[in-house]
N, C-alpha and C positions, 0 to 999 in steps of 0.2 A: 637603444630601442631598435627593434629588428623592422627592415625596410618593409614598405609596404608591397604585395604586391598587386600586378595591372592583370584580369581577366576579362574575354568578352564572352558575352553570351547573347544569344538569339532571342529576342523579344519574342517573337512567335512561339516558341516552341520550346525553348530552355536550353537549346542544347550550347556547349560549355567548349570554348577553346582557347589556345596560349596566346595565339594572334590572332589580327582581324581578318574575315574572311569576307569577300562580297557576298558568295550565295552561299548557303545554309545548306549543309551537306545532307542536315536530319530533312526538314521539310520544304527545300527549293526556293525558301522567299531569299528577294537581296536586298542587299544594306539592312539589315533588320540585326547586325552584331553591334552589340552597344559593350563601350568602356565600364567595367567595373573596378572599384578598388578594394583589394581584401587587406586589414589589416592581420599580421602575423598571431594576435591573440584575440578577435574578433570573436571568434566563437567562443572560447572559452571566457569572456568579458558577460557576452548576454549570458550564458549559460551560468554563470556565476550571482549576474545581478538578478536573473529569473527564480536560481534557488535561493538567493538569500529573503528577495521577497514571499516567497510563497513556503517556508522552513518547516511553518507551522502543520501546512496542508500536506506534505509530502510526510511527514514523520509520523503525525495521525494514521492517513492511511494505508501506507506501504511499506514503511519503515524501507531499510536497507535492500538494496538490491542484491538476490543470490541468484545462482544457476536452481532449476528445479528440473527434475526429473518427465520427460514427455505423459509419461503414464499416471503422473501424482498431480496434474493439470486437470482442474475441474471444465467440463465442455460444457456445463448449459449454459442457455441462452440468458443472459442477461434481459430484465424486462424492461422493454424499450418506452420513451417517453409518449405519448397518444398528443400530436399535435392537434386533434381537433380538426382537422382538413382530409379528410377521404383520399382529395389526390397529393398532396405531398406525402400522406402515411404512404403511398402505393408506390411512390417514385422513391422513397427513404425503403423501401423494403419492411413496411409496415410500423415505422415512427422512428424518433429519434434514437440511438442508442449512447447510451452515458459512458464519457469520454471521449465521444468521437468530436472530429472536428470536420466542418461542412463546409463546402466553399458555393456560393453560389456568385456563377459572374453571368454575366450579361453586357447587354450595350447601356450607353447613358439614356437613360429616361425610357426602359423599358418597362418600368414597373415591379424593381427588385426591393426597393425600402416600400414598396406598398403593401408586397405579400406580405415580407417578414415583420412589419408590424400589426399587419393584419392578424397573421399565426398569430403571434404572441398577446394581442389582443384576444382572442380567443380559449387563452389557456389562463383562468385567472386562480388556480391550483400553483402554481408554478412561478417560483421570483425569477426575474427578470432584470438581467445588466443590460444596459441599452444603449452602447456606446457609441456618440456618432463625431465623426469629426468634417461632416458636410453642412450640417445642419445646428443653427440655434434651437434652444428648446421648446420656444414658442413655436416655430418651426413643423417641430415634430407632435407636439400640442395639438395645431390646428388641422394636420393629417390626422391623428384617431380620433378627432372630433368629427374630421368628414368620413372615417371610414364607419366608426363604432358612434351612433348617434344618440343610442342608450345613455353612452358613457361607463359600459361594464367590463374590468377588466383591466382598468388603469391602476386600481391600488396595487396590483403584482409585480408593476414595471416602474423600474426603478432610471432613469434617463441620464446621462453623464456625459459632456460633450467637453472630449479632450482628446488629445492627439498625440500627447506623450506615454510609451509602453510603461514607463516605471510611475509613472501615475495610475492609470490604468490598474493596476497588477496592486499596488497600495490601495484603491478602491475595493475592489474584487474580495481584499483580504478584508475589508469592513463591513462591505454589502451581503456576505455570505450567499451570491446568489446558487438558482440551479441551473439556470442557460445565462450564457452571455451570447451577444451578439455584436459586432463590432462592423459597423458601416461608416467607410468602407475601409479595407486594407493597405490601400494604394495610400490615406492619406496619417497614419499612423507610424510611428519613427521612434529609436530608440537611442539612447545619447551614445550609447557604444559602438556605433557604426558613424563618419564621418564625411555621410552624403547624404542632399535632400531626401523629403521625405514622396514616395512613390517610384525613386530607383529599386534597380532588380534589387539592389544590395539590405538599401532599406527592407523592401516588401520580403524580403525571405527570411532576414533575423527575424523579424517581428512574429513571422509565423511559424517558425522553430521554435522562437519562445512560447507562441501559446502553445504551441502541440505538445510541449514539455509539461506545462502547468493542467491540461486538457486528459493527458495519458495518465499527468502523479495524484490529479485531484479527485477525477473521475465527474468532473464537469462539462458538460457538452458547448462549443466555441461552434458558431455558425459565421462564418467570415462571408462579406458582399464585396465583390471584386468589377472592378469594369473593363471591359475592352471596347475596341472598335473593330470596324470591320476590317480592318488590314492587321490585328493582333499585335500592333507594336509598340500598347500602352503594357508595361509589367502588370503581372497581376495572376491572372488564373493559369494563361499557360506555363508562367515559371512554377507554380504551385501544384500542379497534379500529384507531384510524384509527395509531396509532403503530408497533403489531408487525408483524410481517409473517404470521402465522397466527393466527388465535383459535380454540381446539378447545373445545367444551362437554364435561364430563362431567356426564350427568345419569342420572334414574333415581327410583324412587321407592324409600324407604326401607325400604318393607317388601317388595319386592319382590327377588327374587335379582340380577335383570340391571340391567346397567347399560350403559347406552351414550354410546357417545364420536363426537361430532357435529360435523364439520368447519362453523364458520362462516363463517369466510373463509380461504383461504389464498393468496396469490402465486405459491406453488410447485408448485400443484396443483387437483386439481377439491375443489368444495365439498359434492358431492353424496354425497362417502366416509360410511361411517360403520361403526364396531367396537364389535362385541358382547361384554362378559364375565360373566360370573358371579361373583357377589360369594362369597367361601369361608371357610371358618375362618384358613386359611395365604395368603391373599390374593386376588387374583383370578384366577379362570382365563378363556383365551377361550374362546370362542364358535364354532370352525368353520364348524358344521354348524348353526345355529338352529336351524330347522325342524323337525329333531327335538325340540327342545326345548320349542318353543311348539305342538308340535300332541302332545305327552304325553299329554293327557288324552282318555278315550275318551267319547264324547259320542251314542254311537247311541240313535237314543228321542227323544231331547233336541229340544224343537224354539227357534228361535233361533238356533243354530248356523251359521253358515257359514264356508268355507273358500275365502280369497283367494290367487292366486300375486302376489305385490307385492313391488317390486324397492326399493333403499334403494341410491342411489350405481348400483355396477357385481355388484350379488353377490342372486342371487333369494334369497327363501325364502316359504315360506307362513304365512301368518298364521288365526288362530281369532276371526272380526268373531262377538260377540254380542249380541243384541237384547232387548230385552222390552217387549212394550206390551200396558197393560194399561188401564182403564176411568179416565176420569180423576177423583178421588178430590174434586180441587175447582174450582171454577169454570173458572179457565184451565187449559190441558194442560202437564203439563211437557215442553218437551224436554233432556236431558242428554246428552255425549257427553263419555268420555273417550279420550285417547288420538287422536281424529280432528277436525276442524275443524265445529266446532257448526253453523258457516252453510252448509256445504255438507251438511249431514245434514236443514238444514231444506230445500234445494233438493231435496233427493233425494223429500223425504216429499211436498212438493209434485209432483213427478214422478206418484209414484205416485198422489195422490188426483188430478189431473186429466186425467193419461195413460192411467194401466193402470185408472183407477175404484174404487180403496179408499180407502173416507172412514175417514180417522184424525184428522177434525179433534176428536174428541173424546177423542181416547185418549193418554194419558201415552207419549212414548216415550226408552229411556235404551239407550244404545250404547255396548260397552264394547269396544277390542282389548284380546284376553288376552295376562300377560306385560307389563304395565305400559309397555307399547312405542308412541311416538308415530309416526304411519306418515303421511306426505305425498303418497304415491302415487296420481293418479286412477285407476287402475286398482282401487281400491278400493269404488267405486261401485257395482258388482255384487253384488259381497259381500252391502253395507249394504242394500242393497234385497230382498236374499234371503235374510237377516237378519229384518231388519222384518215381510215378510211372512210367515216363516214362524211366528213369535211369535202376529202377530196371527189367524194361522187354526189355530195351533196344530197345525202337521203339520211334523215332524221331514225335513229334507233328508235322502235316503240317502247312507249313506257311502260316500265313494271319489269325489265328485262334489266337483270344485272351482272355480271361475272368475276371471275377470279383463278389465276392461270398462269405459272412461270411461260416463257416463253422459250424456246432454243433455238441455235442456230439453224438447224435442220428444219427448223417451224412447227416442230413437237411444242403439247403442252404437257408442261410436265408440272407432276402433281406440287402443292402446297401445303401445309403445315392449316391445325385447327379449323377442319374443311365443317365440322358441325357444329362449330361457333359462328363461321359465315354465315353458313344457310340459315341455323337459328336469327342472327339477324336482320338478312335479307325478310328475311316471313315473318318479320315484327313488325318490320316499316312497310306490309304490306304489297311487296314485291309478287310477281306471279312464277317471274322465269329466271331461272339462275344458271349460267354456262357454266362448267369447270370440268375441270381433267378427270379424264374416265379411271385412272387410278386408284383414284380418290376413294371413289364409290368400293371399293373393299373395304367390308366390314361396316359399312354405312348403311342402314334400312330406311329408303328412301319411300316405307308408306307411314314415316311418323313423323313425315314433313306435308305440310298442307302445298309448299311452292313446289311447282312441277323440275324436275333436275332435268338436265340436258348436257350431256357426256361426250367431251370430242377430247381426240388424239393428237390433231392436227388445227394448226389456225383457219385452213379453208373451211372445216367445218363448222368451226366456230363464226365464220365471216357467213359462210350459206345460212346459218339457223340465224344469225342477226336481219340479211338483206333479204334470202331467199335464193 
């Protein structure tokens, strides 16, 4: 028998070496390289026990594999599965596609076995494997009973709580279903691999196996993965490069909303992303945000600003808040949640060498309200009319909103989907909307009822705010 051999790889991040390393050359964490054992026929053992169980399903539909010619490849689209949810179709690139496999990870107790048995509660067209190896079945019973109170939707869904792969895959060939779902990955293990179950070693046959069974059956595999905040449980980041989508569901805990984060997909743009509202009876979506994050009335208040910032293809406005105050000890702090620390320190430098407000002594903490992380440069306006208005302590008036990369130079330079903003500024009611004078080519700004206000520069933008 040919030895085994010893690899380690990066819980964070997957990446792959002969020795151990302290830091992580791909993504800078340390100690984060964990011992693996390959054995020398390990692949070829699942790949073996994956095709002998599924013989039947591979022969049916593909028969033999050959080479085929680039030009003799059929390109339409395949018609995708309609999960019944507006915002996961948006984040899927408009629903499931047959064959693919889905990974959705998250933290513990984010709310990832709530969606997906929610979807799948909702799709009673559709059989359903349900496999979970966290959960009893009463378990998962008394969850669609608090989500689905009808009770509609459960003759589709078929429930099986096991944790062995070659069980698994024997079911599968008797249930005939058309989605499996397997919650979660971490706790699922095949006898051909000779480590617990939730090492890298385990969680990656497992899921080679389904993507084999997933690619030759043309059955869509939706895998639920967890992490933590430090990434150093296995699970999704060893798995990117395997599924064909990896969707985040994230959020913070004390917060209502939750949002579903396209990271990569094959099938679609990555720049999706859907909003829900966490409930007593489960989650609800999200439509119309903007209603929802601009709730609170804030007149008086100073600190306050109001960005139009877009996420994927879908506007809404966001509430950027500021506070700076005296710095209390030697160095200043800066904080930011929700937005990219380093570019809050470029901004701040903006302002004290551009516009002339020294803040190098003053604490400053910047929070988007709504627990919401926003990547948008278009947010740089906000932040800076934000800041400033904390720090001279004069309240923006309301009905005044903007949107505005920012430069070093203190130019504002123009933004992407600027008549999507303004249409939603002027739905919620907005009178005044700042943005870069670029923008306005090609824009007919008398088929907007909210008045536009065009600057070049942040001073301008700071003058038409204060005066």
């Amino acid at each position: 028998m040919a030895k085994d051999k010893i690899a380690y790889v990066c819980s964070n991040c997957g990446q792959e070496s002969t020795k151990w390393i302290g830091k992580c050359p791909n993504c800078g964490q340390w100690n984060t390289f964990k011992e693996i054992r390959i054995a020398s026929d390990t692949g070829s053992m699942a790949a073996k026990s994956a095709a002998q169980t599924l013989n039947a399903h591979r022969n049916a539909l593909n028969g033999s594999a050959a080479p085929i010619h680039l030009k003799d490849i059929s390109a339409k689209d395949e018609p995708r599965m309609d999960m019944h949810d507006a915002e996961l179709n948006r984040v899927l690139g408009g629903g499931l596609v047959p064959g693919s496999i889905i990974l959705l990870g998250g933290e513990p107790g984010i709310g990832k076995s709530t969606i997906t048995l929610q979807t799948i509660l909702n799709m009673p067209d559709v059989k359903v494997l349900y496999v979970s190896g966290e959960e009893s079945t009463h378990q998962i019973k008394m969850r669609a009973e608090r989500i689905n109170n009808a009770k509609e939707g459960m003759e589709n869904i078929v429930v099986l709580c096991e944790t062995s792969l070659e069980n698994i895959f024997a079911q599968i060939k008797d249930v005939h279903p058309q989605l499996v779902v397997i919650d979660s990955i971490q706790t699922i293990a095949t006898e051909d691999v000779d480590s617990s179950p939730g090492s890298i070693t385990q969680v990656r046959e497992c899921a080679a196996a389904l993507l084999r069974f997933a690619k030759s059956s043309g059955i869509p595999v939706i895998l639920i993965g967890h992490i933590n905040k430090e990434g150093t449980l296995a699970g999704p980041k060893v798995l990117e490069h395997i599924v064909d989508t990896v969707i985040q569901f994230e959020g913070d805990q004390h917060y209502m909303y939750r949002i579903l984060r396209s990271i990569k997909n094959r099938f679609g743009s990555t720049s999706e992303l859907g909003i829900y509202e966490m409930m007593q009876n489960g989650l609800r979506q999200v439509s119309n945000p903007s209603e929802l994050l601009l709730a609170e009335e804030h007149e008086g208040l100073s600190g306050v600003a109001i960005s139009s910032a877009i996420e994927g293809v879908r506007p809404f406005l966001l509430e950027t808040q500021a506070l700076v105050s005296s710095a209390a000890y030697g160095t200043p702090q800066r904080s930011a949640t929700g937005f990219d620390q380093r570019r809050l320190n470029m901004l701040l430098a903006v302002l004290e060498k551009r516009v002339g407000f020294k803040l190098m002594q003053k604490d400053v903490f910047l929070n988007i309200a709504g627990g919401l992380r926003v990547t948008d440069m278009a947010m740089d306006l906000s932040v800076i009319a934000a800041v400033l208005s904390s720090n001279v302590d004069t309240a923006i008036e309301t009905g005044w909103c903007m949107c505005g990369e920012v430069g070093l130079s203190g130019e504002v330079r123009p933004v992407s989907r600027i008549e999507q903003r303004i249409a939603e500024a002027e739905k919620l009611g907005f009178q005044h909307i700042i943005l870069p004078t670029y923008n306005l080519k090609g824009v007919n700004p008398h088929k907007f009822k909210i008045e536009l206000h065009p600057v070049k520069k942040v001073e301008e933008a700071l003058r038409d705010l204060f005066g």
